[in-house]
C-alpha positions in Angstrom: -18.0 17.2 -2.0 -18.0 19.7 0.9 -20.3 22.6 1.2 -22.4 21.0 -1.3 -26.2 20.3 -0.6 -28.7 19.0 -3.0 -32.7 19.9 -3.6 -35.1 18.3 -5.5 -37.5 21.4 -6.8 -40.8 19.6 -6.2 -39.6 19.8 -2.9 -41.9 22.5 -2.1 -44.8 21.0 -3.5 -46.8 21.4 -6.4 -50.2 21.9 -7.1 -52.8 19.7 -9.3 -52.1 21.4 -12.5 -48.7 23.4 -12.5 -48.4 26.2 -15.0 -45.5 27.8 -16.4 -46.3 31.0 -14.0 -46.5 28.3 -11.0 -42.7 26.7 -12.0 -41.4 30.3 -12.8 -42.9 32.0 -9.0 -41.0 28.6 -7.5 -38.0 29.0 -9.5 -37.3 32.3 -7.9 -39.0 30.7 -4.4 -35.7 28.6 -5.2 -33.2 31.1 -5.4 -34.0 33.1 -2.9 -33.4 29.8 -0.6 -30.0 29.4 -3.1 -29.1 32.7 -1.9 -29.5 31.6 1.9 -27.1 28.8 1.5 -24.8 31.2 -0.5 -24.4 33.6 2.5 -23.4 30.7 4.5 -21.0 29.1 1.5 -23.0 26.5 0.5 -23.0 25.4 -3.3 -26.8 24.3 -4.0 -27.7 21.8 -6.9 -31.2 21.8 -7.8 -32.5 19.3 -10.1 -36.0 19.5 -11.4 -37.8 22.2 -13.5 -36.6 25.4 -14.5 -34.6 25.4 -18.0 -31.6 28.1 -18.0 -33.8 30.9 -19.3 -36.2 31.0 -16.5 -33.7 31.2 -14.0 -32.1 34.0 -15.9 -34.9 35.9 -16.3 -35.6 35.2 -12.4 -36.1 38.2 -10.4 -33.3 37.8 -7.9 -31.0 35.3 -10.1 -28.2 38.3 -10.6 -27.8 37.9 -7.2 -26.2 34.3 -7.1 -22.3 34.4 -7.5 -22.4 31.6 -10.3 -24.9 29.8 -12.1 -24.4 26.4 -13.6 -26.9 24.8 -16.2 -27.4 21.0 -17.1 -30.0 18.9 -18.2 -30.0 15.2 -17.8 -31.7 14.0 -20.8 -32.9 10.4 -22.3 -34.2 8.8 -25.5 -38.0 9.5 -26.0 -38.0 5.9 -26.3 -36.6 5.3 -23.2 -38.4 8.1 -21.3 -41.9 6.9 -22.3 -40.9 3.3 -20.7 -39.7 5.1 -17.7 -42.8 6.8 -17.2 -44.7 3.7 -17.1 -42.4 1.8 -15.2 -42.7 4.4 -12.6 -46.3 4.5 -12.5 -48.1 2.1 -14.6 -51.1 3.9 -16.2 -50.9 7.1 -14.9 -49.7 8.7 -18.6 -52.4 8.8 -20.8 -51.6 9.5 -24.9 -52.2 13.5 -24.5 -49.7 13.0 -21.1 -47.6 11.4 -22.9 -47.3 13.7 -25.7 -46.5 16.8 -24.0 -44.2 14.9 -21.6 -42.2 14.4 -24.3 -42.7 17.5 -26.2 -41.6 19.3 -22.9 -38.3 17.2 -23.6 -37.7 17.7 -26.8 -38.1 21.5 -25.8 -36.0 21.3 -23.5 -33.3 19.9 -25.4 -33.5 22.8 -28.0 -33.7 25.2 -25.4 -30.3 24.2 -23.8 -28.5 24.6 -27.1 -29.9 28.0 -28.5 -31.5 30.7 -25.8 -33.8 31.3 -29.4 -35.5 27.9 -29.4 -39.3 28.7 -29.5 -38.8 31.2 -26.5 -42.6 31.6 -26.6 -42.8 28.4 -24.6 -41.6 29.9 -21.5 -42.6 33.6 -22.4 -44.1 36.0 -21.4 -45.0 34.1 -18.1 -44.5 35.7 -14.6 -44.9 39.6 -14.8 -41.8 39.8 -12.5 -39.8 38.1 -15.2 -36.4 40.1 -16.5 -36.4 38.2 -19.9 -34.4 40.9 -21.9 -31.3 39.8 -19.5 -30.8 37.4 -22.1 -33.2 37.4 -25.0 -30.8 38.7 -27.3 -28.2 36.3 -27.1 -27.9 33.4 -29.4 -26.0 30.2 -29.2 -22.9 31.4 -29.6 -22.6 33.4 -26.4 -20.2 31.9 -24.0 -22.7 32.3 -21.6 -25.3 30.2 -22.6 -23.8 27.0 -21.2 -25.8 24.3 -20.6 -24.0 21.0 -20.3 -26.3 18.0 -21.9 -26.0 14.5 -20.3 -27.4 11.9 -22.1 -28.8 9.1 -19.8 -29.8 6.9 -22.8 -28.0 3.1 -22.4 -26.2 4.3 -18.9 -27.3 3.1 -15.3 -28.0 4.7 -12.4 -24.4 5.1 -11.2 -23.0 6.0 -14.8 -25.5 8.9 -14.9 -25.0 9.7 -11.7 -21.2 9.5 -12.2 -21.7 12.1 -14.7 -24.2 14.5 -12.9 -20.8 14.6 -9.9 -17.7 15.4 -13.4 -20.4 18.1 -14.2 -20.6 19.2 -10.7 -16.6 18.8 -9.8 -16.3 20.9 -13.1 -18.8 23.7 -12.6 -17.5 24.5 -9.4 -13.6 24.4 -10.5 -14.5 26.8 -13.3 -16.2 29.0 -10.6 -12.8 28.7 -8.7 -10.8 29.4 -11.6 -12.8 32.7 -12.6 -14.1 30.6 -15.8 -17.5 30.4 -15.1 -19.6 32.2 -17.7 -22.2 32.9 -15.5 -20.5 34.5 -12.5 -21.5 37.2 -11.0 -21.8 40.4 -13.1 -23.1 38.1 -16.0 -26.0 39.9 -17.0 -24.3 43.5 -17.3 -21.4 42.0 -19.4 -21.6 41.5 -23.2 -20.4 37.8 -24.4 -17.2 39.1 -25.3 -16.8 39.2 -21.3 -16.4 43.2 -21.3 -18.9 45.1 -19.2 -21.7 47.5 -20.7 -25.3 47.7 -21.0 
């Protein structure tokens, strides 16, 4: 994949005990470098934090030409024995518990921009959350592609993170991308307004 580079978001370090202000400041730390590589025309994949509504709501996010959403996901299950097989004993009960309640958010979140918004809001003061908190699951534009990891290796899941990516950026080529540029002045019926 030419012109493609790829950044992991804890990249730029993170504190003893992130909080949702701390992930939303570094979400827009991130697409201010995303904008960098733009300029130079250089598609960036970030894995890590942010759900789709964060970097919407980012203060320079109508700025990027396109914005692709996916979230890699895995069975609770299979999470939890990830965890510990990365670092045994390091996730106590309460860990645990919100690891996988952060999950399960996450999940709904990708589906319907109205999943328990309060878990991300109100956040940052610099935060633009009425670019998209009146859309619901039915806008076009809330597109977040889900990739289920569960009962796949390394190279399956990772053959599906590269389709998404080969997609995303075809549909950015083909002027299908719901979240080109001008999204967040256009009404899901494409037209612009507001």
């Amino acid at each position: 994949m030419p012109r493609l580079v790829v950044h992991d978001f804890d990249e730029i370090g993170v504190p003893r005990s992130p909080d949702g202000d701390w992930r939303q400041r570094s979400t827009e730390v991130w697409i201010e470098r995303v904008l960098r590589y733009q300029a130079d025309g250089v598609d960036v994949v970030l894995t890590g934090q942010s759900p789709l509504g964060e970097v919407l709501a980012s203060p320079s996010a109508t700025a990027l030409d396109g914005i692709a959403a996916c979230l890699v996901d895995v069975d609770d299950e299979v999470r939890l024995r990830r965890l510990d097989e990365r670092d045994p004993g390091k996730w106590d009960r309460d860990a645990q518990r919100r690891f996988i309640g952060w999950a399960r958010w996450n999940r709904g979140h990708a589906g319907d921009p109205r999943h328990l918004p309060e878990a991300i809001r109100p956040g940052w003061r610099r935060m633009r959350w009425d670019r998209w908190s009146d859309w619901t699951h039915t806008d076009p534009r809330w597109s977040v592609r889900v990739i289920d990891t569960t009962g796949r290796d390394v190279r399956e899941s990772a053959a599906d993170v590269r389709e998404w990516v080969v997609d995303a950026r075809s549909r950015f080529a083909r002027g299908e991308l719901p979240l080109a540029a001008g999204w967040a002045t256009r009404d899901s019926g494409g037209s612009s307004g507001r």
